[in-house]
N, C-alpha and C positions, 0 to 999 in steps of 0.2 A: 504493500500500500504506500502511496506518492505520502514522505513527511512536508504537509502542510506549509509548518516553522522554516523548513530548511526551503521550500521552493522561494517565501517571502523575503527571507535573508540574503535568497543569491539573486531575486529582483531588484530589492534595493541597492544593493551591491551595484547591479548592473546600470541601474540608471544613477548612483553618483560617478561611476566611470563616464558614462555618458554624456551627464554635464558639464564633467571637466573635459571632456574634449572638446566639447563646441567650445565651451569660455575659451580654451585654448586655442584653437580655428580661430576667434575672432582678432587674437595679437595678430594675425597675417595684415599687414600693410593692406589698407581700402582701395582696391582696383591695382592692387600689382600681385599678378599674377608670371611672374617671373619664372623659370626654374632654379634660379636660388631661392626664392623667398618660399616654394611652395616643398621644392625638395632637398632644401639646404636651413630654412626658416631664414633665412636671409640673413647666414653666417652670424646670426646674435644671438646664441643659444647660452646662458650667464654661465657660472661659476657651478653655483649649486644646482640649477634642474643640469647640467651635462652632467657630473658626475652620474645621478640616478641614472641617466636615459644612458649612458656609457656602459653603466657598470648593468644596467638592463641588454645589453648586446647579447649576454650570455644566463643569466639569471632568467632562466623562464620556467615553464613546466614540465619539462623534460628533463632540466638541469634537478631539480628538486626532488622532483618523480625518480628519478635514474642516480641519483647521487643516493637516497635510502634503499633501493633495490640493490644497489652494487655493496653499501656496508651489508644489507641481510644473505646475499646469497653469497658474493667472496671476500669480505673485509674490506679494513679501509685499508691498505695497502694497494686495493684493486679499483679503489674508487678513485683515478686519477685527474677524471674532469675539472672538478674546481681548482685544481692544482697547474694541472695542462693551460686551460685557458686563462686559468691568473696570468702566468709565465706568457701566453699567446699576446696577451694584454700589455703586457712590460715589455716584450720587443718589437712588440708594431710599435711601441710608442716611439722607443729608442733607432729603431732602422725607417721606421715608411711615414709617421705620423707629419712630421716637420716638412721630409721634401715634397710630400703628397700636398701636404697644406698651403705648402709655402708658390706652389707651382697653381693653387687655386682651379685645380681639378674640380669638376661637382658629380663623378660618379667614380667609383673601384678601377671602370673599366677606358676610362680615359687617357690614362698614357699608354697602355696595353695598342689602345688604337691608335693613338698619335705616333708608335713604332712601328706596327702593323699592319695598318690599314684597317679600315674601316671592315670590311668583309671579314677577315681572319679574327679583328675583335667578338664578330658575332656569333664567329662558332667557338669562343673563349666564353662566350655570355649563357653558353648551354649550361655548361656543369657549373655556372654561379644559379643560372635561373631554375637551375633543377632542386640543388642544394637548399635556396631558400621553398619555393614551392612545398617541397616533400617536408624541411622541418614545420612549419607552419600547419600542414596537412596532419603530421603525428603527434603535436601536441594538442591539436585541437579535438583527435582522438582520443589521449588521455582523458582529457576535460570530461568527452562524454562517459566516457568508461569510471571516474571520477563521481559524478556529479549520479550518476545508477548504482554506485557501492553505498554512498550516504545518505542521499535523500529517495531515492528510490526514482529517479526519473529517468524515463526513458532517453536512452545515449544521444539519438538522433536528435530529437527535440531540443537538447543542450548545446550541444553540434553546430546547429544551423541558431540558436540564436542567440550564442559567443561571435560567431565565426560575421554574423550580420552587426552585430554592434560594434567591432572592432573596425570591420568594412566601414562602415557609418560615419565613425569619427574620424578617420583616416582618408577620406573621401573628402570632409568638411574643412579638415583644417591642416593636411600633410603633415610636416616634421613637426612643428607645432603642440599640436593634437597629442601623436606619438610619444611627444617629450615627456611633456607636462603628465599625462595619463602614467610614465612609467614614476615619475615621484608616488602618485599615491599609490600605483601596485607596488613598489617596491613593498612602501611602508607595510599595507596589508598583509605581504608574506612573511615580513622580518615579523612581525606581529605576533599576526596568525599563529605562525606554527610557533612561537617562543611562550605562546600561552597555552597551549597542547601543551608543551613538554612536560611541564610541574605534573600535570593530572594524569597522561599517561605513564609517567614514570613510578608515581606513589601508588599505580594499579595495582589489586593485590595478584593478581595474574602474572606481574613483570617480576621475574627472578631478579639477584644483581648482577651488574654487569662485569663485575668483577671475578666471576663464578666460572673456574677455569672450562668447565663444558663447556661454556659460550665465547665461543670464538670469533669475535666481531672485529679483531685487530688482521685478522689473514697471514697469508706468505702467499711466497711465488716461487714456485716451484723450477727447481734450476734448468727441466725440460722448455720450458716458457720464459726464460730469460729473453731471450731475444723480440719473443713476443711483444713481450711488457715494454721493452724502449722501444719499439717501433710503433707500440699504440702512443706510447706517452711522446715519441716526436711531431706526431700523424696531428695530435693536440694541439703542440705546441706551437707547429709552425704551419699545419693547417688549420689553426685557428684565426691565422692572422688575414687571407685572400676572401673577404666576406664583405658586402656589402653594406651590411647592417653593421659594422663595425667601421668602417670608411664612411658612412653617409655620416655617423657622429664626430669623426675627423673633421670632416670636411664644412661640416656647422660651426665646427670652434670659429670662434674669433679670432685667434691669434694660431699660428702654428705652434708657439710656444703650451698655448695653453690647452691644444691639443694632444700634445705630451701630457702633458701633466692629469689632464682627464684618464688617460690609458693605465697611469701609476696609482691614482686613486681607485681607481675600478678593478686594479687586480685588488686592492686590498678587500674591496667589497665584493668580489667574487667569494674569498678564501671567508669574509666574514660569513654573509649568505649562507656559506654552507654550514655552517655549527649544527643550524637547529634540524635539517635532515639527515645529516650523519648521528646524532643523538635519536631520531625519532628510527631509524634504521637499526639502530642498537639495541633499541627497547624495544623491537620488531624480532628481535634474533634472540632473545633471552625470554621470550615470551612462548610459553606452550599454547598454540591457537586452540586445540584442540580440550580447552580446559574452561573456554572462554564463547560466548556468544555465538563465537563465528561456527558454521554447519558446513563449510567446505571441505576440501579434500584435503587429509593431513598426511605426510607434510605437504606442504603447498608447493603446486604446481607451477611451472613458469609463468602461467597466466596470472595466477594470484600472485605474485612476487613480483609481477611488473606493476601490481595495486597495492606496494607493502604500506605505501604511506597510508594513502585514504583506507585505509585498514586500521590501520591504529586510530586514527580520527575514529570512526565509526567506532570499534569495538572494545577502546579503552581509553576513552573520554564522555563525557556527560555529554547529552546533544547541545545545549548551549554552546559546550566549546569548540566542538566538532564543526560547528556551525562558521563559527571565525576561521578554522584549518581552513575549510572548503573555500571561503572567501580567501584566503589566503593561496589558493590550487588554482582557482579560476582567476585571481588577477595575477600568477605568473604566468597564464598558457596565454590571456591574452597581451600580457607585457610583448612578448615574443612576436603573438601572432601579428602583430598589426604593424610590427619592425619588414618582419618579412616579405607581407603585402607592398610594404612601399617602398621596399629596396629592387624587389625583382618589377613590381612596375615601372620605377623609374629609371631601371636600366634598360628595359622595352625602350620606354618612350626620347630617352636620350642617344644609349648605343648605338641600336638594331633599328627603329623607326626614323630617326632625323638625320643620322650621321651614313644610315645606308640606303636608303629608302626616299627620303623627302631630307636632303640638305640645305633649301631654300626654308622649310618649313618656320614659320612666326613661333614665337614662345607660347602665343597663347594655344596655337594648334597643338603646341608640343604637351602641355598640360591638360588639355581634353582628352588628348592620348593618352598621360599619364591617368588620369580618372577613370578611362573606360580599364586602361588596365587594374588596377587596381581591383575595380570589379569581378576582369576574367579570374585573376591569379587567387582573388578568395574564392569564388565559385570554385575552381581548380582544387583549391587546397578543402575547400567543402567536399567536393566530392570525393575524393579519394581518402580523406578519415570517415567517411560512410562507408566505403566500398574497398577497398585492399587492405585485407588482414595485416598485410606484412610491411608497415608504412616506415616501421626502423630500419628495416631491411633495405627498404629502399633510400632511406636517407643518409644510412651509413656510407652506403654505394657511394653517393653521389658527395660525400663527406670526403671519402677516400680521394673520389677525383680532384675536388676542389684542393686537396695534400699535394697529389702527384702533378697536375696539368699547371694549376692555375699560379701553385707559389713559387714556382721555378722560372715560371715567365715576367710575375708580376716585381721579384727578386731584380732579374737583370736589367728591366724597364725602369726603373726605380734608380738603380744604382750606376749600370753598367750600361747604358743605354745604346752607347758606338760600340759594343760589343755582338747584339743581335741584330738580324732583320725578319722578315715574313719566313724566309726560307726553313730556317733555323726554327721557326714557332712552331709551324706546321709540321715538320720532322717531328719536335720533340713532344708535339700533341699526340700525333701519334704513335712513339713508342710508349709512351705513358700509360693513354690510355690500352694498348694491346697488354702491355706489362701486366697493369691491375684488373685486368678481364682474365686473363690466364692465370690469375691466384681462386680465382672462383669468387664465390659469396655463400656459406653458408644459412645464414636466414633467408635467404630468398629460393632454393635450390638449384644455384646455380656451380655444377662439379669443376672444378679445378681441371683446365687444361695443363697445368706445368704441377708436379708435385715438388715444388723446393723441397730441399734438406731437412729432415726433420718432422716431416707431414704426419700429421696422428689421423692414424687408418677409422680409428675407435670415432671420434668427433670430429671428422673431416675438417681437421683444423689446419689451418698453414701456420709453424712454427718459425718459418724463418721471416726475418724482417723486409720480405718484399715488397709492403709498401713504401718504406722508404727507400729500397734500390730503385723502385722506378719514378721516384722522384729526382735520385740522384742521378739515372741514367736519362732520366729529361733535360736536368739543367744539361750535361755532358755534351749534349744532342742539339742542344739550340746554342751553345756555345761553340761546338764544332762546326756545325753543317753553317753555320753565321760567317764563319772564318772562312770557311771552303769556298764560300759563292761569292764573299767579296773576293775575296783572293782570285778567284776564278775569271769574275767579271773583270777587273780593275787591272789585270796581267794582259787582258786582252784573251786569253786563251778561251774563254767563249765569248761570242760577238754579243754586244748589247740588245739585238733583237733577242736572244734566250732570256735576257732578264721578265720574264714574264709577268710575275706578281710587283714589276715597274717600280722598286724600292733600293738597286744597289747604282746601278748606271741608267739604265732606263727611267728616270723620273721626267715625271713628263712635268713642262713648265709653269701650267697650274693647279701641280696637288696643292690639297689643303688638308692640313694635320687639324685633328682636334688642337684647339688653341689656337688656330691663326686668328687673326683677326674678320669678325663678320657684322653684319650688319651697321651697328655704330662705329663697328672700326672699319666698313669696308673701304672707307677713302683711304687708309694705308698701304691698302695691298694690291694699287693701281699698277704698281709700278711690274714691270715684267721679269722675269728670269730669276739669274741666279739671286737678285736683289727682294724679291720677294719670298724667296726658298728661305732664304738665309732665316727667318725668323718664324721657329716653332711654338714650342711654347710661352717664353718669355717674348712677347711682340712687340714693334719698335715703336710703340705708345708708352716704353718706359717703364721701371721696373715696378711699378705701381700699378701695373693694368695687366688686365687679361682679357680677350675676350669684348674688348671696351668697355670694363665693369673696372672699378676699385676693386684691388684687391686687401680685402682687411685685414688678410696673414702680414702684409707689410706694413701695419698703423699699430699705433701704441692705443692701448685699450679706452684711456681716456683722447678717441680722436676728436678730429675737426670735423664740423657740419657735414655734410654727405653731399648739401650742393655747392660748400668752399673747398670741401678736397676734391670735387672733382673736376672744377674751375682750374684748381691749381695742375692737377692731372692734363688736363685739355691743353693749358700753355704748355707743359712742359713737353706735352706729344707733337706740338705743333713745331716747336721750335728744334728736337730732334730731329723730326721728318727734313726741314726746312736745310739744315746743317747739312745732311746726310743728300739731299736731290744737289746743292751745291757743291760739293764731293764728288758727286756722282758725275757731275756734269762740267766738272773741273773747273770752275768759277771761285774766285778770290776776291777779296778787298785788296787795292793798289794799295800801294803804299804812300802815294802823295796827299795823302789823308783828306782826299779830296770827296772820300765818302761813295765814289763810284766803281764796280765791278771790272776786271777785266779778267779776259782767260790766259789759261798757261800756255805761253809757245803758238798761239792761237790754235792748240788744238783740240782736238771733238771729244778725243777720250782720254783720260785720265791715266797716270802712270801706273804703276803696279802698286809703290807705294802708297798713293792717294788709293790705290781701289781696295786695299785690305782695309784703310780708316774707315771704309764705307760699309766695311764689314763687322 
């Protein structure tokens, strides 16, 4: 029978999420509809809501869910997520937060394309669009699986109206929305379950945890060594290639203080976790079968992916139980509505304007962004209704985003005259072949290669193949990079082979993500090599991108928005103005007579003068 108390508890729940998303939709600037302002909040996201909405990248329902399943069925030594992506958090800060910021990108996959082009970005946009899609889809299945253990309601019905509220406000107000909504779910979960703990702990059902039978601390068995650092690198440093982690980058105001958001949120991942690693404990030292619960003992995989809202339910008072729940349902939706608006807005920026419609208005771009946002929950509705096996799927597409995505996003970031197309596409697909031939067991898919080690018993892969083929990607986009300029630039194959038109064959008006458009198109009149010359940072000066201010470069107490861009506009004019004078080899005489003449009277410029020009 449906509990009454509990459905009212997680309505009102639902609708103060609700409210604070609109209130927060309505800080969006009146009639700017930009793609910073809608999918960046228009880089002014403070101090205190980034930390929550930061440290919310990873804190969701599956992080909380899967962090107590992992103390109850193999110890905390095996529960490396909060640990993993703390650490994921601390060196995106340290390696990608700053240049990403500072280069005023506004999507993950932006310099990915400004080395690769535009087409190869979007088959790089598969395994991020999949990644978020499927997480989004399996939390939102928890939720329902969640909200059927406690209150007794049916999954589906919770399902679709999470999955439609989260849609809602995410629709109404973008990054915004998102933000502000992840401060009060933060709160609710840190809460929540911190006021379960006292009462299911003093259960007279909960043995001590000290009580050597209960084994909640683990080991790792020296057959699984290699295992274990290959999941905990797979964390670590495929925690970092994620959208939803980048879209909060990319909000800060300062690059500086996008760092420093990464360092705060690893703290608040490892804190975050206290109260489900204790609620997983007193999950493991609990005889179920002593207690309320009528299921099968011991518990099943099924019941063990439900260890939390278990305890809520069956050793807690419903009152308190009632706050857990509130606390389960505002972490799957903290997550869920990150996801919807990272994978729509890399539809509607990557794949739809940058491939598809390059002329495209901002405003079209953000209708795109809204219809997507629509699809990708519809998407991720559908499939926690319908495929059993949504961790399976997400894990997959988790592995990719390790092997394909961080090896690329690595040398674009850092190393960027090191790659080109050539070298992407190679190492995409040794990658992906690599981690297709280790198999998946949650999904039943058998193992083409049986590495070293392979347990016949759990069709498990023991050696650390994921991270070989991560490492045999970079190798791969590093080598095959080297080969084909080498190749081109020797001359030993002719520039007509340069096909994917990025080593020799560039034609004379690509345009990289970042050139200058629209406001800046009167820049980029100029022809050839004079217009190639400037990719990201554009010859509007080190303050501009895009013909936008860039606020990675203002100190946080700046200047008006319409006196620095005044200052900006002179300062682009008078570079441009220097640089066509260069260009065109024109000086001031010297009889200070205030009038022009050229060098040697002639047309073009010396070698000298034309590297200044560069």
């Amino acid at each position: 029978m449906i509990n009454i108390a509990g459905v009212v508890s997680i309505v009102l729940f639902y609708l103060l999420i609700l409210v604070v998303g609109i209130w927060a939709g309505r800080k969006k600037q009146s009639g700017n509809d930009s793609e910073e302002e809608v999918m960046l909040a228009g880089r002014s996201i403070g101090l205190f809501v980034g930390i929550f909405t930061m440290t919310a990248t990873w804190v969701g329902g599956g992080y909380i869910n899967g962090t107590a399943e992992a103390i109850y069925t193999s110890g905390l030594v095996w529960c490396q997520a909060p640990f993993g992506y703390a650490l994921s958090l601390v060196f995106g800060g340290i390696f990608f937060a700053n240049p990403m910021r500072k280069q005023g990108y506004i999507t993950m996959l932006d310099p990915l394309q400004d080395s690769f082009g535009e087409r190869m970005g979007g088959l790089l946009f598969l395994p991020a669009l999949c990644g978020e899609v499927f997480w989004a889809a399996g939390i939102l299945a928890a939720l329902g699986a969640t909200l059927s253990v406690i209150i007794d309601m049916d999954h589906r019905t919770s399902v679709i109206l999470s999955s439609c509220i989260a849609i809602f406000y995410t629709l109404f107000g973008g990054l915004y929305s998102v933000a502000y909504t992840d401060v009060i779910q933060l709160f609710c979960i840190f809460i929540g379950l911190w006021m379960c703990i006292p009462f299911a702990w003093s259960n007279e059902h909960v043995g001590s945890l000290s009580d050597l039978e209960v084994d909640w601390i683990g080991h790792v068995e020296p057959k699984k060594h290699w295992l274990y650092i290959d999941y905990g690198l797979l964390l670590v440093f495929g925690g970092i290639p994620w959208q939803v982690y980048f879209q909060r980058v990319l909000s800060s105001k300062t690059a500086g203080r996008a760092q420093l958001l990464s360092y705060v949120a690893a703290a608040g991942c490892i804190l975050m976790a206290i109260p489900p690693v204790l609620i997983g404990a007193i999950a493991k030292a609990t005889p179920w079968n002593e207690t309320d619960y009528k299921g099968p003992y011991p518990l099943t995989v099924d019941e063990t992916s439900m260890i939390l809202p278990m305890v809520l339910q069956y050793l807690t008072p419903d009152f308190v139980s009632f706050f857990g729940l509130g606390a389960v349902s505002a972490a799957v939706m903290s997550s869920a509505d990150s996801s919807v608006l990272s994978a729509a807005s890399m539809f509607a920026r990557n794949v739809y304007k940058l491939i598809f419609r390059q002329k495209a208005s901002e405003m079209e771009i953000i209708w795109v962004m809204r219809v997507a946002i629509i699809v990708v929950g519809i998407l991720a509705t559908i499939m926690a209704l319908t495929i059993p096996s949504i961790y399976g799927l997400w894990s997959m597409c988790s592995d990719l985003v390790y092997v394909i995505l961080f090896p690329q996003l690595l040398m674009v970031v850092h190393f960027k005259k090191h790659c080109n197309t050539y070298g992407s596409l190679s190492a995409y697909i040794v990658a992906l072949a690599i981690r297709l031939s280790g198999g998946e067991a949650i999904l039943g898919l058998a193992p083409l290669i049986k590495y070293p080690g392979y347990d016949e018993e759990t069709k498990e892969q023991m050696f650390p193949f994921r991270t070989m083929a991560m490492l045999l990607s970079l190798v791969t986009l590093i080598s095959v990079s080297w080969w084909t300029k080498m190749m081109f630039e020797s001359g030993k194959l002719p520039p007509s082979y340069d096909y994917f038109r990025c080593v020799v064959n560039i034609p004379e008006d690509v345009q990289r993500v970042g050139d200058p458009s629209e406001s800046g198109e009167q820049l980029s009149v100029m022809a050839g090599p004079l217009a190639r010359s400037y990719g990201a940072a554009t010859m509007a000066g080190k303050d501009e991108r895009n013909g936008r201010i860039n606020p990675a470069l203002e100190s946080d107490d700046d200047l008006p928005v319409a006196e620095a861009r005044r200052i900006n506009q002179e300062t682009a004019q008078a570079q441009v103005k220097k640089m066509l004078d260069n260009a065109t080899g024109v000086k001031p005489s010297g009889g200070g007579g205030g009038h022009l003449q050229t060098q040697s009277g002639m047309a073009m410029p010396t070698a000298e003068q034309d590297n200044t020009a560069f």
